[in-house]
Residue, then its C-alpha position, 0 to 999 in steps of 0.5 A: x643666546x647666551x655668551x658661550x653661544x654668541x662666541x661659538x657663533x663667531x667662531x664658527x662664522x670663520x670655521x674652515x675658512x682659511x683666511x687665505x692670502x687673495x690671488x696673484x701672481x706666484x713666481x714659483x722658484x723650483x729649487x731642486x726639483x721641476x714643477x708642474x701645477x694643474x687644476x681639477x675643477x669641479x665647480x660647475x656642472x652636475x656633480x657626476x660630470x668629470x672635472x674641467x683641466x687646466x695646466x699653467x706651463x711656463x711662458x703660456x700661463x693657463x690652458x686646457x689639458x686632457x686627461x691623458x696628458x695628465x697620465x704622462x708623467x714624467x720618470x721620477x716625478x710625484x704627485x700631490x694632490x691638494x684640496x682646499x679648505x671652506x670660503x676658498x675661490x678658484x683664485x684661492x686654490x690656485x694660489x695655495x697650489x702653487x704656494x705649495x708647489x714652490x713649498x715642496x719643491x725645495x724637498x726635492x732631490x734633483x732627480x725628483x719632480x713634483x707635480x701638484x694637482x689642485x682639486x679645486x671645488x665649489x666652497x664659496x660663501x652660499x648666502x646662508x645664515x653661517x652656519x647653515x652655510x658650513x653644513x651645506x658645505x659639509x654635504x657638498x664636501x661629501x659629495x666632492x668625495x665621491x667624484x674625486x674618487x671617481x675622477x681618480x679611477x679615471x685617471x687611472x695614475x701610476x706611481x705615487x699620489x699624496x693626498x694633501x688637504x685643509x679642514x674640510x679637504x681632509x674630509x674630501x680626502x678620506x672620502x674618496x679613499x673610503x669610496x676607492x675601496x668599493x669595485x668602480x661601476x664598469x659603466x663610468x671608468x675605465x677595466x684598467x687596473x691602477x698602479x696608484x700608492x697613495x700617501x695622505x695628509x690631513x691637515x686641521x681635518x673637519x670631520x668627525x674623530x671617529x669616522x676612519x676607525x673600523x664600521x664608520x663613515x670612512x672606515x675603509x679609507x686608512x686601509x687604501x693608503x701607505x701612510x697617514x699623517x693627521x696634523x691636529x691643532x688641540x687649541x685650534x678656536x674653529x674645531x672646537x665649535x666643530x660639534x654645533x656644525x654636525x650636532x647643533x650642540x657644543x657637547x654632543x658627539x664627537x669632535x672634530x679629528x683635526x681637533x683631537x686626532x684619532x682616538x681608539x686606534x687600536x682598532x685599526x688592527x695592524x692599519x694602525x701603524x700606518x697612522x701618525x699624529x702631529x701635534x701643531x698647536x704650538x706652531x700655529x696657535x687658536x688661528x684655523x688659517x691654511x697659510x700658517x701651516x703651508x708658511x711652516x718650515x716644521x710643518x712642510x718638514x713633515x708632508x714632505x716624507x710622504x710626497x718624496x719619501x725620506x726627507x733630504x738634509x737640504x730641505x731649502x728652509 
């Protein structure tokens, strides 16, 4: 292998890995706004059994919901779901949720609240070879989506959801917006319609740049949702080497979105201006490092429009 392959190697020894800050105790200061955090987790049983709930309320830490309790939300309160990224444990996920929990809710006005769900999924280290390993992660990602999707027409969730994910959560994202598209299947959900508006945002997404335009793999996902921000990184070291993992070659196929955006948006019809690019490059650097963008006062400047709404003057940075 030459020097150009051996450094692509490396780089992807660490694609979508968030190099994330290891489990514990978050004191999740609420500011403005009161604070929910749940996790979804999917990270055993067959990929077509529902999700496992659990809810941490104050005082009585982690205990085990049901679904109808994650319908009630309360009047005023929001909704983001956050996905997380490759080589993340349910201890990771959890810590992000409630960092960006803590993160959002200095956003908030005082009559707003936000709840975080964690979609929490199977991104461990398999045992492969590296990059065999981020392609089985990339498969299992594409299933995941499928069962958000499915989760989602069961919860059935009125008001405003934000879709919030990292590297190859955006992919998880996209992918069930696109599968939502689809009339659900009478025998899995409920007849129910849903009063969901949903807002999406991507960070650093691992998934081809194509995919959302128009006859592509998540070609309908833009059309089900009010606005999109993609947040690319045009340095970002990991989706450079995007192409090795969907195409075994650096120059073949298409880039990474979270790389380069959305190309041919024109496409999109009047979808199009739905759709906004942030460019983060300058802010984060070559690092792929979910932290970094959850830390950013710019960043979080940005994803809090899309969970509240127009952003407040206080925004506690």
């Amino acid at each position: 292998m030459n020097m150009v392959g051996w450094r692509g190697l490396v780089c992807l020894v660490v694609l979508m890995s968030a190099l994330p800050m290891r489990a514990e105790s978050v004191v999740v200061d609420s500011g403005c706004a009161a604070t929910e955090i749940w996790v979804a987790n999917t990270r055993s049983g067959d990929c077509d059994d529902p999700p496992r709930l659990s809810r941490c309320t104050d005082g009585e830490g982690w205990q085990k919901a049901k679904l109808a309790e994650l319908r009630e939300l309360p009047p005023g309160w929001t909704t983001c779901v956050w996905i997380h990224g490759n080589d993340n444990s349910d201890a990771d996920a959890r810590y992000q949720g409630q960092y960006l929990m803590r993160r959002l809710a200095s956003y908030g006005a005082a009559a707003q609240g936000v709840r975080v769900l964690v979609w929490s999924w199977p991104s461990e280290k398999t045992g492969a070879g590296p990059l065999e390993d981020l392609r089985i992660k990339a498969r299992r990602s594409d299933s995941e989506a499928h069962r958000l999707a499915n989760f989602v027409r069961r919860w059935q969730p009125d008001g405003q959801v934000t879709f919030v994910g990292y590297s190859f959560g955006g992919r998880i994202i996209t992918g069930a917006l696109d599968d939502l598209a689809e009339p659900a299947e009478a025998t899995s959900v409920s007849d129910d319609e849903s009063g969901m508006i949903a807002n999406a945002v991507l960070m650093a997404p691992a998934m081809n740049n194509c995919w959302l335009l128009p006859g592509n793999v998540h070609g309908e996902a833009v059309a089900q949702v009010n606005e999109l921000l993609i947040v690319k990184n045009s340095v970002d070291r990991a989706l450079k080497w995007y192409p090795i993992v969907a195409y075994g070659r650096i120059h073949s196929g298409p880039q990474a979105l979270g790389y380069t955006g959305l190309p041919g948006m024109s496409r999109l019809g009047d979808d199009a201006d739905k759709v906004e690019h942030y460019n983060v490059s300058r802010i984060i650097g070559p690092e792929h490092d979910v932290m970094r963008y959850l830390s950013s006062p710019r960043i979080m400047g940005r994803v809090a429009p899309y969970v509240f709404g127009p952003s407040s003057d206080d925004h506690g940075d």
